[in-house]
C-alpha positions in Angstrom: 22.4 3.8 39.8 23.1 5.5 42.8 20.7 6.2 45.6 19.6 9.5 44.4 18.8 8.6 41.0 16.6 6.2 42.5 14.6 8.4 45.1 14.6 10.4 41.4 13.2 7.9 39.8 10.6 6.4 42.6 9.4 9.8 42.7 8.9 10.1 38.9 7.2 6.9 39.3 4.4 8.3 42.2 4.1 11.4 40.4 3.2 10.2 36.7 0.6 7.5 38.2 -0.8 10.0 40.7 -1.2 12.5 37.3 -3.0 9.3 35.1 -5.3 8.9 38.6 -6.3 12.7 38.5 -7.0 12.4 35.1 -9.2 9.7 35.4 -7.2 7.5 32.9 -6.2 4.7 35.4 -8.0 3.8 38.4 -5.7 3.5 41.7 -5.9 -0.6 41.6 -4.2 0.0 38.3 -2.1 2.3 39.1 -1.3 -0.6 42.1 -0.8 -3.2 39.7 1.5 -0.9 37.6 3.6 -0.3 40.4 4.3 -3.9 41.8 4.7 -4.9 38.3 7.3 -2.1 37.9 8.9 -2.9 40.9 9.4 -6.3 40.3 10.7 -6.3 36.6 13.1 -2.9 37.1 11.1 -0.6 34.9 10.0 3.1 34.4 6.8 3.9 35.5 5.7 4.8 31.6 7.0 1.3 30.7 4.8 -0.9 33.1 2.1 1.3 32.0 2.3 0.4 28.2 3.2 -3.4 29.0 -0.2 -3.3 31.0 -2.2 -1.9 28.4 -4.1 0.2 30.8 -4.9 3.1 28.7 -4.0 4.5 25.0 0.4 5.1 24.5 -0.8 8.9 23.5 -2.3 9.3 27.2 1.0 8.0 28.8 3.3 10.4 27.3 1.1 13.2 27.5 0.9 12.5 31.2 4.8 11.8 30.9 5.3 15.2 29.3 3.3 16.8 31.6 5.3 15.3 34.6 8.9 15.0 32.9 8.5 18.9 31.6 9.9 17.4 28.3 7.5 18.9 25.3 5.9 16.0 22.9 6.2 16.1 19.8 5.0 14.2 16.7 8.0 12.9 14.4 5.3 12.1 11.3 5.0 15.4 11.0 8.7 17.2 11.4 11.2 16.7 9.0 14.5 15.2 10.1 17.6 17.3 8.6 20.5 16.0 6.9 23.3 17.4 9.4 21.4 16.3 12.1 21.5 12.6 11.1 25.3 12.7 9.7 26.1 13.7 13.2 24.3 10.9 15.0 26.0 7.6 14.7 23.5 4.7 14.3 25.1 2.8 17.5 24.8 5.6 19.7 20.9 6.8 18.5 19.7 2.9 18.9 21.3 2.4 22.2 20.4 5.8 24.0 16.7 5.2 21.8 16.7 8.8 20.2 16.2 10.6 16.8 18.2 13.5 15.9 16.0 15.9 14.6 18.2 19.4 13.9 21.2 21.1 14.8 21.0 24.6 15.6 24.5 26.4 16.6 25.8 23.5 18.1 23.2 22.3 19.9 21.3 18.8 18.9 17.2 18.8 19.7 16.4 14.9 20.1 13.4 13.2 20.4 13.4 10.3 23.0 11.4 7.4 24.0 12.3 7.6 27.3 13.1 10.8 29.2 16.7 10.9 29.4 18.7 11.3 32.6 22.0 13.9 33.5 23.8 11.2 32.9 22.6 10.3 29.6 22.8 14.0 28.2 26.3 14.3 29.7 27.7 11.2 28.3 26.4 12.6 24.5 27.8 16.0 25.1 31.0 13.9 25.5 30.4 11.6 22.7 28.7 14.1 20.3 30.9 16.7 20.9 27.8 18.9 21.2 25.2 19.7 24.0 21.5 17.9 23.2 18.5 19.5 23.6 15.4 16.7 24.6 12.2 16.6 23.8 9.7 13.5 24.3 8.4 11.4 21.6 6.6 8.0 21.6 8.2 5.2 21.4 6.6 3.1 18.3 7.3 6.2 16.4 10.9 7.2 17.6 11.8 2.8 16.2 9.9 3.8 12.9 11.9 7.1 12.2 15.1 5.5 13.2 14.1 2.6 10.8 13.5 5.4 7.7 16.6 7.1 8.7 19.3 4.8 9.4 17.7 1.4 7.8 15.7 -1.6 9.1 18.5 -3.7 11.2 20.8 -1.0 11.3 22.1 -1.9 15.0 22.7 -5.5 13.9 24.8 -4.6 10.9 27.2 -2.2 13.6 27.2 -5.5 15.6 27.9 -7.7 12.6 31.4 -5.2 11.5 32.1 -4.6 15.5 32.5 -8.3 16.2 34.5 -8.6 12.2 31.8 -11.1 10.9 32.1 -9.0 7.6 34.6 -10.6 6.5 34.3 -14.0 7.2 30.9 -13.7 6.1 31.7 -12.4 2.4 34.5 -15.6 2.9 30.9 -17.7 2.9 32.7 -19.5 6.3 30.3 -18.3 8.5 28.5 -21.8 9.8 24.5 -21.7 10.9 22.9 -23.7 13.4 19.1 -24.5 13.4 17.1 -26.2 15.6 15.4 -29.3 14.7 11.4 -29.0 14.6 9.4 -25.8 14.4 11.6 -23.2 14.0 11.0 -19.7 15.4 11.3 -15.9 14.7 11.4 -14.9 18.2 14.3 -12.5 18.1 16.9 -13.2 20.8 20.4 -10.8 21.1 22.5 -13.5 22.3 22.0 -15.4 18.6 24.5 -15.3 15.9 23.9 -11.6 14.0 23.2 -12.9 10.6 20.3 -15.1 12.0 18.9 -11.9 13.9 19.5 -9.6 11.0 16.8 -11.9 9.1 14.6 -12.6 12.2 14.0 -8.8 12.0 13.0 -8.1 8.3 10.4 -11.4 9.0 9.2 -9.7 12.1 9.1 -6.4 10.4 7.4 -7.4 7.8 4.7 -9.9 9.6 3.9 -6.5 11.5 3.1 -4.4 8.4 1.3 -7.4 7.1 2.9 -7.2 4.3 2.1 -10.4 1.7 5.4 -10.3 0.4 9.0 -10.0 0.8 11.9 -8.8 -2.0 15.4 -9.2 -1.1 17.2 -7.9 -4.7 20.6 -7.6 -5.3 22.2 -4.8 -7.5 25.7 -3.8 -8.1 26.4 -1.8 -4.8 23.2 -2.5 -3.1 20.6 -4.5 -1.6 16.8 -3.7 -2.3 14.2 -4.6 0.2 10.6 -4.2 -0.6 7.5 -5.3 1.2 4.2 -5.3 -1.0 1.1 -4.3 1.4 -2.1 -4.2 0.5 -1.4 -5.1 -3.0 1.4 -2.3 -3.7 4.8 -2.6 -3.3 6.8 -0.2 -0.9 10.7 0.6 -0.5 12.3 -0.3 3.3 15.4 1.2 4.0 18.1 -1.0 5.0 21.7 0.5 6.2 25.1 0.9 4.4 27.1 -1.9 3.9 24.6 -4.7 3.5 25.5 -5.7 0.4 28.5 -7.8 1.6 26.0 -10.0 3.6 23.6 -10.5 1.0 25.0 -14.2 0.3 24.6 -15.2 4.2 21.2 -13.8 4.0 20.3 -16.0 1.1 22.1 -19.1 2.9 20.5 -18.6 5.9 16.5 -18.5 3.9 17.9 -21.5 2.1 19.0 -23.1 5.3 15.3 -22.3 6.5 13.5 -23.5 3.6 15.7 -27.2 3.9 17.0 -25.8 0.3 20.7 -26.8 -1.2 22.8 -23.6 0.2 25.5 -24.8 -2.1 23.7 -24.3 -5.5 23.6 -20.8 -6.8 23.1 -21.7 -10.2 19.4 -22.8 -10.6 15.6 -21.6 -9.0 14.9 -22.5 -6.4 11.5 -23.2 -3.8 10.8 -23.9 -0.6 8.5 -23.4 2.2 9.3 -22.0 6.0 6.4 -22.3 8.4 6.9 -19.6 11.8 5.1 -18.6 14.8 5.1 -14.7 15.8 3.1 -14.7 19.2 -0.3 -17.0 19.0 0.1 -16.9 14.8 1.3 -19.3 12.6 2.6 -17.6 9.2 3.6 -20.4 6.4 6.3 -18.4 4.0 6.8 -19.4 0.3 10.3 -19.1 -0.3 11.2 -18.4 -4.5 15.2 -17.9 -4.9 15.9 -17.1 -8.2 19.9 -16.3 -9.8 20.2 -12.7 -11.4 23.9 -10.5 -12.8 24.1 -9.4 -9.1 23.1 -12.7 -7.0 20.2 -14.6 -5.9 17.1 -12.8 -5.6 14.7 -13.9 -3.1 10.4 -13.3 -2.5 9.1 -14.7 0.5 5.5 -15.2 -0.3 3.9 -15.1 3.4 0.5 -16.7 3.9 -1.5 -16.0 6.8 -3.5 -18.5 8.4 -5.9 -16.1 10.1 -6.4 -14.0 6.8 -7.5 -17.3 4.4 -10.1 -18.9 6.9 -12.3 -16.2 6.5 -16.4 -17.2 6.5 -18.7 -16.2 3.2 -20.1 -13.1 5.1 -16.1 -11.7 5.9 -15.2 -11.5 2.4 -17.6 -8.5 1.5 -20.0 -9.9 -0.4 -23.3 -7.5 -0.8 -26.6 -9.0 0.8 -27.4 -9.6 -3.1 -24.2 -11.5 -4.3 -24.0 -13.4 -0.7 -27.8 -14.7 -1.4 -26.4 -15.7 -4.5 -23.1 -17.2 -3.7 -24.9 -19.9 -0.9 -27.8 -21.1 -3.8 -24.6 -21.8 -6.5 -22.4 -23.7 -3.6 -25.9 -26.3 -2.9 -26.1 -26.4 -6.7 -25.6 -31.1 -7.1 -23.4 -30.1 -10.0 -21.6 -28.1 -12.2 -18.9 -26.2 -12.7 -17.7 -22.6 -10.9 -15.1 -20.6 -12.0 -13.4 -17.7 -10.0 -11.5 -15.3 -12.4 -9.1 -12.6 -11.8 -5.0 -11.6 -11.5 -2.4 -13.3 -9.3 -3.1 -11.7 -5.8 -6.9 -11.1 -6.1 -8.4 -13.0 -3.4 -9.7 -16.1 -5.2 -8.2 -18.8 -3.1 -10.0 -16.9 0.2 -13.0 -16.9 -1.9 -12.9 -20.8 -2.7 -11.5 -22.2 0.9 -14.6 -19.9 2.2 -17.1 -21.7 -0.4 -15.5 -25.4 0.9 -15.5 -24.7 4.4 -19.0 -23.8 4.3 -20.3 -26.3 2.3 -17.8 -28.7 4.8 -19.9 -27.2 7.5 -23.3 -27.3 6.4 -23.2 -30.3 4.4 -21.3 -32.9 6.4 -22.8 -35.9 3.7 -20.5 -34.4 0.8 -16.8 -35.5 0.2 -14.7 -32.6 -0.8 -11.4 -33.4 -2.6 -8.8 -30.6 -4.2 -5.7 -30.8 -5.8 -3.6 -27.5 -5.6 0.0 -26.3 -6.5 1.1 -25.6 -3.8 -1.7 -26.8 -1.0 -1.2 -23.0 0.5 -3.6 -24.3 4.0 -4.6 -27.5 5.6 -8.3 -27.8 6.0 -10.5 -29.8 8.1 -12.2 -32.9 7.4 -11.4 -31.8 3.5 -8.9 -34.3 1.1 -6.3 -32.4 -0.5 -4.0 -33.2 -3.1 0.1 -31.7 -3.9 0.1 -31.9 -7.5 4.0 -32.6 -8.6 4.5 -32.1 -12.0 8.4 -33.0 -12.2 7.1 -36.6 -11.8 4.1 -36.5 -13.5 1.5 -35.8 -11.4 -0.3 -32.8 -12.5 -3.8 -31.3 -12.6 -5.5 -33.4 -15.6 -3.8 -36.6 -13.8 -4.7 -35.9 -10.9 -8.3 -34.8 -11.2 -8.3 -38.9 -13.1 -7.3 -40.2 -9.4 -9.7 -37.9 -7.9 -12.9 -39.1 -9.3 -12.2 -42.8 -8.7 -12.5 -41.4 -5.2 -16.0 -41.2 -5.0 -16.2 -37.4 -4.5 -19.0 -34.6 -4.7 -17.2 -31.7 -4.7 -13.7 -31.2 -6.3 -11.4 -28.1 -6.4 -9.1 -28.1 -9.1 -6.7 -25.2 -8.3 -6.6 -23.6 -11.9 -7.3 -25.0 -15.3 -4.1 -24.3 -16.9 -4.7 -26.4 -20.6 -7.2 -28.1 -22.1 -6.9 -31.8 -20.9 -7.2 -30.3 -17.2 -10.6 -28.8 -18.6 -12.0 -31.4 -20.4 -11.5 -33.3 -17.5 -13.0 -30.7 -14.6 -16.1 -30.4 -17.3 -16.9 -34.1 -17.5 -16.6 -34.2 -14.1 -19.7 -31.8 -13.4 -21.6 -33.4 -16.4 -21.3 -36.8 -14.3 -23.0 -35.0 -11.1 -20.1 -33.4 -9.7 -19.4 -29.6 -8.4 -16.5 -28.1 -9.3 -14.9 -25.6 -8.4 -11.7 -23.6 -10.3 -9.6 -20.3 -11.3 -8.9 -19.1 -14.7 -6.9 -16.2 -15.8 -9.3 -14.0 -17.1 -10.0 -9.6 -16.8 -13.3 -10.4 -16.0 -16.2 -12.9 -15.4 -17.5 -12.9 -18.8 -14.1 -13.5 -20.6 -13.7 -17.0 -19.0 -16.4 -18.4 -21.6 -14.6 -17.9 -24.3 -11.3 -18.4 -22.8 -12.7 -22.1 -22.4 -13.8 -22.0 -25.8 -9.9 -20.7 -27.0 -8.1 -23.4 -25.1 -10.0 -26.5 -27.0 -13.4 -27.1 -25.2 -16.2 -27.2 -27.5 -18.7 -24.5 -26.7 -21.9 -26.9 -26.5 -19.7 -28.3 -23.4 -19.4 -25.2 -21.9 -22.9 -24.3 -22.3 -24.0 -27.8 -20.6 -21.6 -27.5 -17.4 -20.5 -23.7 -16.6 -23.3 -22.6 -13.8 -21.6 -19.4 -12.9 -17.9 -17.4 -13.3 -16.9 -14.7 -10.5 -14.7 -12.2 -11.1 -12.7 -10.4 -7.9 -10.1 -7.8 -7.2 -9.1 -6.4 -4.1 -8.9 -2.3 -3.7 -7.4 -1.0 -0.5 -9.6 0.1 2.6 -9.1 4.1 3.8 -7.5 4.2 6.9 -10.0 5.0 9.4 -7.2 7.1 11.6 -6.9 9.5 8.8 -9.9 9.2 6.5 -11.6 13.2 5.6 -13.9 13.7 2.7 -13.0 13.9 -0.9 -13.8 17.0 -2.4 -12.1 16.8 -5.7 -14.5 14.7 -7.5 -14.2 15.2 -11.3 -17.7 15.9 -12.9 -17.5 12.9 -15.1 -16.7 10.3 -12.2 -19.6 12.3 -10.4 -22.5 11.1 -13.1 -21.6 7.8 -13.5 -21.7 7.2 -9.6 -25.2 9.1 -10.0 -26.1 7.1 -12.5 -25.7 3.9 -10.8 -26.5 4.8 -7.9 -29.7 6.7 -8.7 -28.8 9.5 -6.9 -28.8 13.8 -7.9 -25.1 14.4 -8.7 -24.7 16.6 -6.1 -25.5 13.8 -2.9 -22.4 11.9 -4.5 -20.1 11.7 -1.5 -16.8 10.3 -1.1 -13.6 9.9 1.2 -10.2 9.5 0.9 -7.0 9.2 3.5 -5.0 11.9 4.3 -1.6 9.2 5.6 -0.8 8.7 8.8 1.6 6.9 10.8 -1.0 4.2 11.4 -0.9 3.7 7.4 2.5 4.2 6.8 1.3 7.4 4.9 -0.2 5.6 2.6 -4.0 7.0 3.4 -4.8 3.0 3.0 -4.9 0.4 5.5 -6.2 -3.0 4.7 -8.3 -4.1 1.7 -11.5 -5.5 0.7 -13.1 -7.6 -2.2 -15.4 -6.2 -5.1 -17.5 -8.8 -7.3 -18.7 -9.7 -10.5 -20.9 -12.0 -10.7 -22.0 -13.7 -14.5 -24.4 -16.3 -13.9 -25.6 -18.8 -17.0 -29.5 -18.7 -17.4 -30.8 -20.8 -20.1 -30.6 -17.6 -22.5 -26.9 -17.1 -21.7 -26.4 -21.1 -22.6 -27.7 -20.5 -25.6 -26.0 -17.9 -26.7 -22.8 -19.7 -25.4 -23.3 -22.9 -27.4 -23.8 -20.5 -30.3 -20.2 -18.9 -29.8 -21.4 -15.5 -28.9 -18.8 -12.7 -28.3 -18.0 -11.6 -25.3 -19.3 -8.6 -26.0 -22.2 -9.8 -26.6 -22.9 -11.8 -23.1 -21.8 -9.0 -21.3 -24.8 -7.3 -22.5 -27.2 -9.4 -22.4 -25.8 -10.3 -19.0 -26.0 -6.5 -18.0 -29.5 -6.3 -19.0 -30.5 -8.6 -16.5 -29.2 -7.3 -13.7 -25.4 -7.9 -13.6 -23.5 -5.9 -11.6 -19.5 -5.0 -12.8 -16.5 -4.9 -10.6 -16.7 -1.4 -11.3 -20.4 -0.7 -10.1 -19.9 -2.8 -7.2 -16.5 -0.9 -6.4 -18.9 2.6 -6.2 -21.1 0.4 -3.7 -17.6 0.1 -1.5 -17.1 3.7 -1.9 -20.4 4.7 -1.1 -20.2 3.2 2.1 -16.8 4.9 2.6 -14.9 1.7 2.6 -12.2 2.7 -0.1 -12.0 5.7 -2.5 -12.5 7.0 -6.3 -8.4 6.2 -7.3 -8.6 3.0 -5.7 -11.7 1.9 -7.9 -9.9 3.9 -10.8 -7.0 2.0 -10.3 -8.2 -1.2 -10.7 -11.3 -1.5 -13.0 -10.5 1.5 -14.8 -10.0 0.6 -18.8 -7.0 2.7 -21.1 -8.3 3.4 -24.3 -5.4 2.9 -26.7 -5.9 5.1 -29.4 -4.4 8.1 -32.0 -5.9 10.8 -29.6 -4.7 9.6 -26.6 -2.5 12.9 -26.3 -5.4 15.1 -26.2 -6.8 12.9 -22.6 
């Protein structure tokens, strides 16, 4: 940089603080601070501004704008053409930080991060062969396009075929080095390019909090899929990955302390990583397909689990509820519902709790896998390949002198024989079954082998949960298109005049990845056993039949308590649709 460039650059400094100052946006000891501190690490003004976190990103390049005389623009909303990328090689639109957005007789309009010097323009003229048109954009959303467009970790893949790792790594010679000890996901450009090509789809994905990771192999490609919020989304990856798919599944295994050298069977593991003040723990499930190991990285955050009773979104009603069935001396409590749905939050919340407020009860679990250490609680690893599973070790457990026990899930009879004894000899327990609802897990006791007098005598209380997204509150507008017949039964339940029904939806944003969602929350069912309900139990009563009688006192369905969620405009009519909706199977089902 010569010494014009910086007088340039000084004075583009002064003048975009002395704009945030008239604005009122920064104060001048800020503006001071932002200075020294650009100063002193050799950065643009706009730079130390957003390290700082002094005011919003959209007030900084709006004052940049304003300064630089570049026009802002919003890259969610224009759409990129074809020609326009062809013509941009990844290398050069990473490294000068840019989107191509059109061509238009010869001359490329770009959207940069940073406003872009004579220099910079002249040396793409010369590389594009075409003059470049700038325009401003910000700079989360100028990574984000150039992720959709060219492919998460498309600059390490150029780095990968510039320095001819291809090869050798489709030889499987390339060799890994790891660190002893806690291993971390910090991403560093002087490590080898395989182990930063996977650093990046972890950090990636740990800041879309996603829940999982797919890595899938096909014939001539690789497919990588984050599921968020519960649904599972397509992430672009560049050409050519393919050929590295094998170092990317050695270098998980390698993670994981896994045998790189067998392809042949399943295999799991476990990764635990720190991403700033987080700790993530990663379930790691490789499994051999026709095209090469798949992999799914289960990711289990800390933060998310240890949530208290009142986070989970329990209605004053249910929470009342939920704290009188955790002080019951004994019994047995079921939480019901699909893979995914919440129930392990919901059970650490109960034990914590009850750990909390009741520091004179031992609490023992035993879990496949133990998914988070807790506190002051005993918990159990069942291994099955040598025996120790759930019925055996729930036998160890209760020579242990506990009060409360966790069995993970009652997956067979002995495993519920056992849990039920246990609460008929004055212990509470807790469990998951795989049931649709909270009423079905009666009789999917009764299906498995446990005589229904037994059930009666020990089940207090069964819980069904889902999780339905949350509307993003950067893009949420009111639904108008309410059909007439989802219009009555919110009425109805709500006691409202059809016409006062009101409800929301998300219109996608880049804060949502255009999803409209962003986040999710719980919706209960609660079936509790009165003395009625034993009865009817003992006497092998349909489901059908509790559910009714259950109704009629007062119990609420996931459904019903899904339209309490939407009232409050926490998530909308599909979402409730989506998940506690019923298909009729039928001969007519052509006419719906």
């Amino acid at each position: 940089m010569n010494q014009e460039e910086k007088k340039d650059n000084s004075q583009q400094q002064k003048d975009l603080f002395q704009i945030l100052e008239e604005k009122k946006i920064i104060s001048f000891q800020q503006a001071d601070i932002a200075r020294r501190r650009m100063k002193r690490e050799g950065i643009a003004a706009h730079q130390a501004l957003l390290e700082l976190n002094f005011c919003r990103p959209d007030e900084i390049y709006s004052a940049l704008s304003q300064f630089s005389g570049l026009e802002l623009v919003d890259l969610s909303k224009i759409a990129i053409s074809e020609d326009a990328k062809k013509s941009v090689p990844a290398k050069a639109a990473h490294h000068f930080k840019f989107v191509p957005i059109n061509i238009h007789r010869g001359v490329l309009t770009a959207a940069f991060a940073n406003p872009p010097t004579l220099r910079d323009l002249e040396n793409l003229r010369l590389l594009l062969g075409k003059r470049v048109e700038p325009k401003l954009a910000m700079a989360d959303d100028v990574s984000n396009t150039l992720k959709t467009i060219y492919g998460l970790g498309a600059e390490t893949v150029i780095k990968i075929r510039e320095s001819r790792l291809a090869e050798r790594l489709s030889n499987k010679e390339i060799r890994y080095q790891t660190a002893d000890g806690e291993k971390d996901i910090t991403i560093d450009e002087d490590s080898a390019p395989i182990i930063n090509l996977v650093n990046q789809i972890l950090v990636d994905a740990l800041s879309m909090n996603a829940t999982d990771i797919h890595i899938e192999p096909f014939h001539n490609s690789v497919k990588l899929r984050y599921r968020i919020d519960g649904m599972l989304q397509d992430i672009p990856v560049p050409e050519g990955v393919r050929s590295f798919h094998e170092a990317i599944t050695s270098r998980l295994k390698i993670m994981a302390d896994l045998n790189i050298a067998e392809r042949r069977l399943p295999h799991d593991g476990r990764i635990r990583v720190r991403a700033g003040s987080e700790e993530f723990d990663l379930r790691v499930s490789i499994m051999p397909t026709r095209f090469g190991e798949t992999i799914c990285l289960r990711i289990l955050n800390r933060k998310n689990v240890f949530l208290g009773l009142q986070e989970l979104g329990l209605e004053d009603s249910d929470y009342k509820i939920f704290l009188k069935l955790i002080e019951l001396p004994h019994g047995i409590i079921l939480v019901t519902g699909p893979t995914g749905s919440g129930k392990t939050t919901t059970l650490y919340a109960a034990l914590a709790k009850i750990a909390e407020t009741r520091k004179d009860r031992k609490i023992i679990t035993v879990e496949d896998p133990v998914e988070y250490e807790m506190p002051g609680i005993t918990q159990m690893q069942i291994h099955s390949q040598i025996g120790l599973t759930f019925a055996s070790g729930l036998r160890s457990i209760l020579r242990h002198d506990p009060d409360i026990i966790l069995v993970g899930e009652i997956r067979d009879a002995e495993t519920a024989e056992i849990a039920i004894r246990a609460s008929l000899t004055g212990h509470l327990v807790f469990s998951t079954l795989h049931t649709n609802d909270s009423v079905g897990a009666v009789n999917r006791l009764i299906d498995i082998g446990i005589e229904p007098y037994l059930v009666a005598s020990s089940l207090v209380a069964c819980l069904a949960q889902r999780l339905v997204r949350r509307i993003c509150p950067h893009c949420k507008i009111p639904d108008e298109h309410i059909t007439p017949h989802i219009r009555a039964e919110i009425a109805r339940f709500l006691k409202i005049k059809t016409e006062d029904v009101r409800a929301f939806k998300g219109e996608g944003c880049s804060k949502c990845n255009f999803t409209g969602y962003k986040g999710r929350i719980a919706i209960y069912e609660f079936f509790l056993l009165d003395e009625e309900l034993q009865d009817m139990t003992a006497a092998h009563a349909s489901s059908s039949e509790l559910r009714k009688t259950a109704k009629n006192k007062g119990m609420k369905t996931l459904r019903e308590d899904g339209w309490i969620k939407l009232s409050r405009g926490l998530t909308s009519i599909e979402e409730v649709s989506r998940i506690t909706g019923n298909f009729i199977i039928g001969y007519d089902m052509g006419e719906l």
